[in-house]
C-alpha positions in Angstrom: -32.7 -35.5 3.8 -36.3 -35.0 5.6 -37.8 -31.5 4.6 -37.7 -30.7 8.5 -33.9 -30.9 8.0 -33.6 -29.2 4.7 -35.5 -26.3 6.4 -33.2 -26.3 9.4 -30.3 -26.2 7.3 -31.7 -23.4 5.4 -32.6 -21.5 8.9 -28.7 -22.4 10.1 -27.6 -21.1 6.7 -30.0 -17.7 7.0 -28.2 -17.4 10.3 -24.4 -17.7 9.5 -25.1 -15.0 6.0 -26.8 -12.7 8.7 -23.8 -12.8 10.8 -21.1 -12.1 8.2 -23.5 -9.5 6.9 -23.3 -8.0 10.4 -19.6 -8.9 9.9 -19.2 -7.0 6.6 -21.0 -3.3 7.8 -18.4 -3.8 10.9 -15.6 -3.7 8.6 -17.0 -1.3 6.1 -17.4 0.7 9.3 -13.9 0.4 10.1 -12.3 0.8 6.6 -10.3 4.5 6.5 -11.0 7.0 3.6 -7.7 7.9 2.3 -7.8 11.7 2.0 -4.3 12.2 0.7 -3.7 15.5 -1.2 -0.7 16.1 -4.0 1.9 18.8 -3.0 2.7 21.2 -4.6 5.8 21.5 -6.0 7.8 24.2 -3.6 6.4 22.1 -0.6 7.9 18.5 -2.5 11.3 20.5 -3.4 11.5 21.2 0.6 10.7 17.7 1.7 12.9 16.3 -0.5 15.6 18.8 1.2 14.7 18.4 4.3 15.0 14.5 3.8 18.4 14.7 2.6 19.3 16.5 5.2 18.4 13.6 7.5 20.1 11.4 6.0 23.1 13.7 5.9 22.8 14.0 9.9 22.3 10.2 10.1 25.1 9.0 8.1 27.5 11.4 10.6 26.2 9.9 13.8 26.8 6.7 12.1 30.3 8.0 11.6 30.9 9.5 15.1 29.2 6.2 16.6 32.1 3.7 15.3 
């Protein structure tokens, strides 16, 4: 390889690490902060009826569907 050539590689390979750079902030941009927050126990006691429930309610229209 001629150094002209080397140097154009180097310019094409400058180019393509700009563009994932530019790349990489777009999805850093995009990436979601999970913000989740632990119940407490009264409010997990109630999902946990409320889900039963649900199923309960499911399982009969299941039943009433045959």
């Amino acid at each position: 390889m001629t150094k002209a050539e080397l140097l154009q590689l180097l310019k094409d390979k400058d180019r393509v690490i700009g563009e994932l750079n530019e790349r990489i902030d777009e999805l850093e941009g995009m990436a979601i902060a999970s913000q989740a927050v632990p119940m407490d126990a009264d409010s997990s006691r109630m999902l946990t009826i409320m889900n039963q429930r649900i199923k309960a309610l499911e399982e009969k229209l299941e039943e009433a569907g045959k």
